[in-house]
C-alpha positions in Angstrom: -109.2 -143.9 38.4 -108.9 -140.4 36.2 -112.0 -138.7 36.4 -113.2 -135.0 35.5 -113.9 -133.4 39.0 -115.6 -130.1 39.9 -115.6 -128.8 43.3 -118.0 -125.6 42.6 -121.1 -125.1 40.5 -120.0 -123.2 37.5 -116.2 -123.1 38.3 -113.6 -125.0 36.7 -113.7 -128.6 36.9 -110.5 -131.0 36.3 -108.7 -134.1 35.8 -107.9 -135.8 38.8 -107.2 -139.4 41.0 -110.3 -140.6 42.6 -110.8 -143.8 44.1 -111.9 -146.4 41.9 -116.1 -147.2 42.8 -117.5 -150.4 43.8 -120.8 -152.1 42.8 -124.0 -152.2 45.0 -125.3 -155.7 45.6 -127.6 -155.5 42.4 -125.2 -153.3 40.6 -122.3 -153.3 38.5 -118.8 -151.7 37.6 -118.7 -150.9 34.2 -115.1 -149.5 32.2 -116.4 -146.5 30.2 -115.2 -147.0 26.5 -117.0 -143.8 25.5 -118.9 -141.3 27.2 -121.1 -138.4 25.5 -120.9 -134.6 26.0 -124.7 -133.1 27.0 -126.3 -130.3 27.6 -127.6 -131.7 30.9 -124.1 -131.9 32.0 -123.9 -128.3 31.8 -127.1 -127.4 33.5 -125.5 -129.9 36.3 -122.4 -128.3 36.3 -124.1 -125.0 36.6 -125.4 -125.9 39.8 -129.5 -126.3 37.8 -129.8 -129.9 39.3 -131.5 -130.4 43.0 -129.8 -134.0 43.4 -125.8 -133.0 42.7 -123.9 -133.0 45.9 -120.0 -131.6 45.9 -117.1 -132.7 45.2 -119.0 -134.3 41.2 -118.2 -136.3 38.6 -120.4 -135.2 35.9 -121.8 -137.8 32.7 -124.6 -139.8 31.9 -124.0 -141.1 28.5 -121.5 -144.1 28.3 -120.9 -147.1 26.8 -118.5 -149.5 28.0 -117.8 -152.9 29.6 -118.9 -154.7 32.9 -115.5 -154.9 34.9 -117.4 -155.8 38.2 -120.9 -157.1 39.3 -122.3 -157.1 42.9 -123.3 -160.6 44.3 -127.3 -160.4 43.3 -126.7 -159.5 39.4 -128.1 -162.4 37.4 -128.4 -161.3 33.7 -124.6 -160.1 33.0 -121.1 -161.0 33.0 -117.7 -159.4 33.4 -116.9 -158.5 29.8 -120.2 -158.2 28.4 -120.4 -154.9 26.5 -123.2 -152.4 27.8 -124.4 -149.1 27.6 -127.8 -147.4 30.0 -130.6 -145.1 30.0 -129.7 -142.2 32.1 -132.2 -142.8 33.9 -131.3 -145.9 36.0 -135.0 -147.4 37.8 -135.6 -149.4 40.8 -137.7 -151.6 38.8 -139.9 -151.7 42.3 -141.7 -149.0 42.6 -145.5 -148.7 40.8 -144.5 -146.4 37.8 -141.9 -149.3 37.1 -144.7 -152.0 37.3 -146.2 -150.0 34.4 -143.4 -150.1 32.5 -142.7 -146.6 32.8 -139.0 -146.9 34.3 -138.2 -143.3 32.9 -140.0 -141.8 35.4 -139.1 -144.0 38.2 -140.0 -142.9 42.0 -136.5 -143.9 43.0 -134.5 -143.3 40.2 -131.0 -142.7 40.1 -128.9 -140.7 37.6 -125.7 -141.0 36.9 -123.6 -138.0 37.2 -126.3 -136.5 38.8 -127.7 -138.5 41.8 -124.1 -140.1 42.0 -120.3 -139.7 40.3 -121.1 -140.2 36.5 -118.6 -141.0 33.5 -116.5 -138.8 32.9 -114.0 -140.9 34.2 -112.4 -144.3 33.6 -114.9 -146.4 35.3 -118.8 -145.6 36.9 -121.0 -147.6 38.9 -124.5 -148.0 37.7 -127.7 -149.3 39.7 -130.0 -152.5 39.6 -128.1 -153.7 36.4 -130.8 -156.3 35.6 -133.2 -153.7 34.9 -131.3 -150.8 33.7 -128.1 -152.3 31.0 -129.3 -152.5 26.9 -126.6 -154.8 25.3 -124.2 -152.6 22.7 -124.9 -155.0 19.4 -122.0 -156.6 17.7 -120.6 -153.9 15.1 -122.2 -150.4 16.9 -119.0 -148.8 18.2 -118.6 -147.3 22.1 -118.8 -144.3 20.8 -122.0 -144.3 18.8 -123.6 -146.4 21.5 -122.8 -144.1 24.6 -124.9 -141.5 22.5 -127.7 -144.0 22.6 -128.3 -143.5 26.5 -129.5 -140.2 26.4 -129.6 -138.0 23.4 -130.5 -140.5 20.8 -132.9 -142.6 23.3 -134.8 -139.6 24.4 -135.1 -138.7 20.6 -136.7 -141.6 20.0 -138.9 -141.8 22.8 -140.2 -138.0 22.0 -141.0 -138.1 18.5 -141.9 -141.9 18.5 -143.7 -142.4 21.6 -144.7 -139.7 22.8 -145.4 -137.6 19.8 -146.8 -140.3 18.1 -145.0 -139.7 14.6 -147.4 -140.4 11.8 -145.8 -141.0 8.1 -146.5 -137.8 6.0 -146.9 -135.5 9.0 -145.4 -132.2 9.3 -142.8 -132.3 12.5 -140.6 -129.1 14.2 -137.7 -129.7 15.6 -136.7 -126.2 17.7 -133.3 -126.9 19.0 -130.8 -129.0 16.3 -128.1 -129.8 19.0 -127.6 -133.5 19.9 -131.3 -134.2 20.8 -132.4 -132.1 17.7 -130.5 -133.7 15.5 -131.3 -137.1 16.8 -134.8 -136.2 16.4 -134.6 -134.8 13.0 -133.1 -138.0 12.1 -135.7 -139.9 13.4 -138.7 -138.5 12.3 -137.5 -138.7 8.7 -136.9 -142.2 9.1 -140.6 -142.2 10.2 -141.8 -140.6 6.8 -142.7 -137.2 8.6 -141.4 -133.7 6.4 -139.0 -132.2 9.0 -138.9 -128.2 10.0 -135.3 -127.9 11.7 -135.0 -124.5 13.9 -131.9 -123.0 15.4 -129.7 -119.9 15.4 -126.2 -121.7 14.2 -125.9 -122.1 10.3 -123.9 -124.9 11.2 -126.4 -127.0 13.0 -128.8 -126.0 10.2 -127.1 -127.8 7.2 -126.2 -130.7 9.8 -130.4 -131.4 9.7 -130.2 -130.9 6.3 -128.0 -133.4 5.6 -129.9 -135.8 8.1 -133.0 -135.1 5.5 -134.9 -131.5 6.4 -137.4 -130.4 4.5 -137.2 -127.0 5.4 -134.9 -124.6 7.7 -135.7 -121.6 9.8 -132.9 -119.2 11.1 -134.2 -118.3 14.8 -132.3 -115.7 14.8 -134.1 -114.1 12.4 -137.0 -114.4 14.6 -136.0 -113.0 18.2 -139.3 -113.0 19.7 -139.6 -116.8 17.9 -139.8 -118.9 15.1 -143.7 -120.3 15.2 -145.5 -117.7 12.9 -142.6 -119.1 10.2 -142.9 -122.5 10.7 -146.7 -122.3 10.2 -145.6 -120.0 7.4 -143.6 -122.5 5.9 -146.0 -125.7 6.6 -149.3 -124.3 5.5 -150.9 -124.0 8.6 -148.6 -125.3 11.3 -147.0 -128.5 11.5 -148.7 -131.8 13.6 -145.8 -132.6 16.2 -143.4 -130.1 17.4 -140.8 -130.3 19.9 -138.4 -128.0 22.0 -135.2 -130.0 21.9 -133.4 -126.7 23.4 -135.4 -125.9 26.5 -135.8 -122.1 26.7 -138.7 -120.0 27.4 -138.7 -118.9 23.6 -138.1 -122.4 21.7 -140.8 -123.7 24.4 -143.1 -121.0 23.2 -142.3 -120.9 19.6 -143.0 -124.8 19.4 -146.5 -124.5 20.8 -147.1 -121.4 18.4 -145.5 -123.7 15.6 -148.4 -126.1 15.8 -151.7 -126.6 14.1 -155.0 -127.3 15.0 -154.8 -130.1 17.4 -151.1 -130.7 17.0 -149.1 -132.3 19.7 -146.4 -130.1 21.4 -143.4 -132.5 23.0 -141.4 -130.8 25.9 -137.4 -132.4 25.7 -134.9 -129.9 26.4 -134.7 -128.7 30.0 -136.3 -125.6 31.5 -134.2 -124.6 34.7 -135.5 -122.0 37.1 -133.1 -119.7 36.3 -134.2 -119.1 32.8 -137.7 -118.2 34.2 -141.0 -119.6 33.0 -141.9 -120.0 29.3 -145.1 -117.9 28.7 -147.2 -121.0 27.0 -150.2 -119.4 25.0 -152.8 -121.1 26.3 -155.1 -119.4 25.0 -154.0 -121.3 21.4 -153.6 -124.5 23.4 -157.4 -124.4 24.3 -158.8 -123.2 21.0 -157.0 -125.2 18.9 -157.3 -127.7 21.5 -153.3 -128.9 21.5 -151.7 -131.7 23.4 -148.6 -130.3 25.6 -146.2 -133.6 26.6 -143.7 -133.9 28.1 -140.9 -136.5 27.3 -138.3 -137.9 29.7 -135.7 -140.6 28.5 -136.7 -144.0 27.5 -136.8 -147.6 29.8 -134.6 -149.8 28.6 -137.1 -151.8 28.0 -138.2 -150.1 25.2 -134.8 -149.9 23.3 -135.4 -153.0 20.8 -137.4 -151.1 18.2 -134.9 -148.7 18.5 -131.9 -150.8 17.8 -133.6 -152.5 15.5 -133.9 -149.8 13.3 -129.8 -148.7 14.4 -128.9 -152.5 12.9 -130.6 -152.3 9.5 -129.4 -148.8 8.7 -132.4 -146.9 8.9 -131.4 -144.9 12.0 -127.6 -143.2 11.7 -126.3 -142.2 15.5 -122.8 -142.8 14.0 -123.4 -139.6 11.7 -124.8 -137.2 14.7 -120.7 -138.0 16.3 -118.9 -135.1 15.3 -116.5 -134.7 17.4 -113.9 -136.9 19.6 -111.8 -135.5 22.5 -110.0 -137.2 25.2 -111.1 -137.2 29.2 -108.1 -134.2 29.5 -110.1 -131.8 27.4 -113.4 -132.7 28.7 -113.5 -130.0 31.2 -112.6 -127.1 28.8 -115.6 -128.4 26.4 -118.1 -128.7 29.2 -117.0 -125.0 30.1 -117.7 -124.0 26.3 -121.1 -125.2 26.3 -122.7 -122.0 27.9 -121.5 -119.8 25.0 -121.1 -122.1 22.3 -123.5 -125.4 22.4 -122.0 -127.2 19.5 -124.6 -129.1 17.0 -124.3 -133.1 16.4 -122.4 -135.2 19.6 -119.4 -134.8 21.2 -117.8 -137.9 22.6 -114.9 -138.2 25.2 -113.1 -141.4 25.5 -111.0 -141.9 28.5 -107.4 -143.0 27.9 -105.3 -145.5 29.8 -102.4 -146.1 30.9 -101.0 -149.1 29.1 
């Protein structure tokens, strides 16, 4: 198969032959249709990820279609259309017997704990639990953002934050996760606050129904004294969608009196700790969550909202490239994270 390769953290990866993988006993094969661009692929490429051994094939979001299933698969067929949480559980351990798959003990990742999908095919774990049917009618492309940006989204301001119709929500961050979230919570009746630094990202969460923007870079040292500004007070549910010591601190600040501060966007040890004001936290007595994914599981509401129109994903894809200028984007993601979804889609030979 052609897959995107990199051989050192942080230098260039590339297109290359690899061996084509093979299912585990309770696994499948699956040909990747569509596969999104992340953040999180960057931070692995970077070298931010404990469980990324070398030679790597980076991606986690995909959609696609079973090509191969391992002998103790019972739920799917060859052919049947798929796409996955990126996180993949063992459906075994006790934090999957509580349904809460997305923090599995065992859990495996693809393109991190193993070779992902930027490439022409990927192997995925304990298919039974893990695979969420693509519906008739949702595209590969919208569906591979489902896995990861979109799902986690959902999970964050729906689950987790507990999204209330009428509530004020922040959104610090409007790249793929932002944006998915800003989408969400409107959908949910909450006024939106959409924070970032690009222009361009702002008038994307506009258009996905905003009620108010915030330039961050007209707030260095962050954004929270605007948003409570802007809000009357603070707003009831903020999250960092980014993951930076300053849009982790400027959500908490963003918040008012027992609001609910969301963690999403990754905080790698080499940005150094976000200074949380606790201080605020206790007096005002916030909630500080974190939010990690979502089980499959739990995608039905989800989808259900993707099938009658009320959620968009298809609007968050703004871009398409092909697998050959997959590594130059991944590059470009350190100086230049792009707002809405990028998708790669491998191309065959005929």
């Amino acid at each position: 198969m052609r897959a995107v390769v990199f051989e050192e953290f942080g230098q260039a990866a590339r297109v290359r032959d690899l061996p084509d993988p093979a299912p585990s006993g309770a696994g499948v094969v699956v040909r990747v249709e569509a596969t999104g661009l992340c953040r999180s692929d960057w931070h692995g490429w970077m070298g931010h990820d404990p469980d990324i051994v070398l030679p790597h094939v980076p991606g986690h979001e995909l959609a696609g279609v079973i090509e191969e299933t391992g002998p103790g698969v019972r739920n799917w067929r060859v052919g049947d259309r798929v796409t996955v949480p990126f996180v993949c559980a063992c459906g075994r351990c006790p934090a999957c017997a509580s349904g809460a798959q997305q923090v599995c003990e065992h859990q495996t990742q693809p393109g991190f704990t193993h070779w992902g999908s930027f490439a022409e095919y990927v192997a995925l774990e304990q298919a039974d639990v893990n695979l969420v049917a693509v519906p008739e009618g949702l595209s590969s492309a919208t569906a591979a953002g489902l896995g990861c940006r979109f799902a986690t989204a959902f999970r964050a301001v729906v689950g987790q934050g507990r999204v209330a119709p009428g509530e004020w929500v922040a959104v610090h961050g409007c790249g793929g996760v932002g944006l998915s979230a800003v989408m969400i919570a409107v959908a949910c009746g909450a006024r939106v606050v959409a924070v970032d630094v690009s222009q361009r990202a702002l008038e994307l969460a506009r258009a996905f129904g905003a009620a108010e923007c915030v330039d961050a870079s007209a707030h260095p040292s962050g954004a929270g004294e605007a948003v409570r500004e802007l809000t009357g007070g603070g707003v009831h549910l903020s999250l960092d969608a980014l993951g930076s010591p300053v849009t982790c601190s400027a959500s908490v600040r963003s918040l008012r009196r027992q609001g609910r501060h969301v963690q999403v966007g990754l905080l790698p040890p080499a940005t150094g700790d976000p200074v949380v004001p606790m201080a605020r936290v206790i007096g005002l007595e916030l909630e500080i969550l974190g939010s990690h994914g979502m089980a499959a599981h739990d995608y039905p509401p989800m989808m259900d909202m993707v099938r009658a129109g009320t959620l968009r994903p298809d609007l968050l894809v703004t871009s398409t490239i092909t697998l050959d200028a997959a590594p130059a984007a991944l590059t470009a993601m350190g100086t230049a994270p792009g707002a809405g979804v990028t998708i790669i889609e491998p191309a065959r030979e005929a």
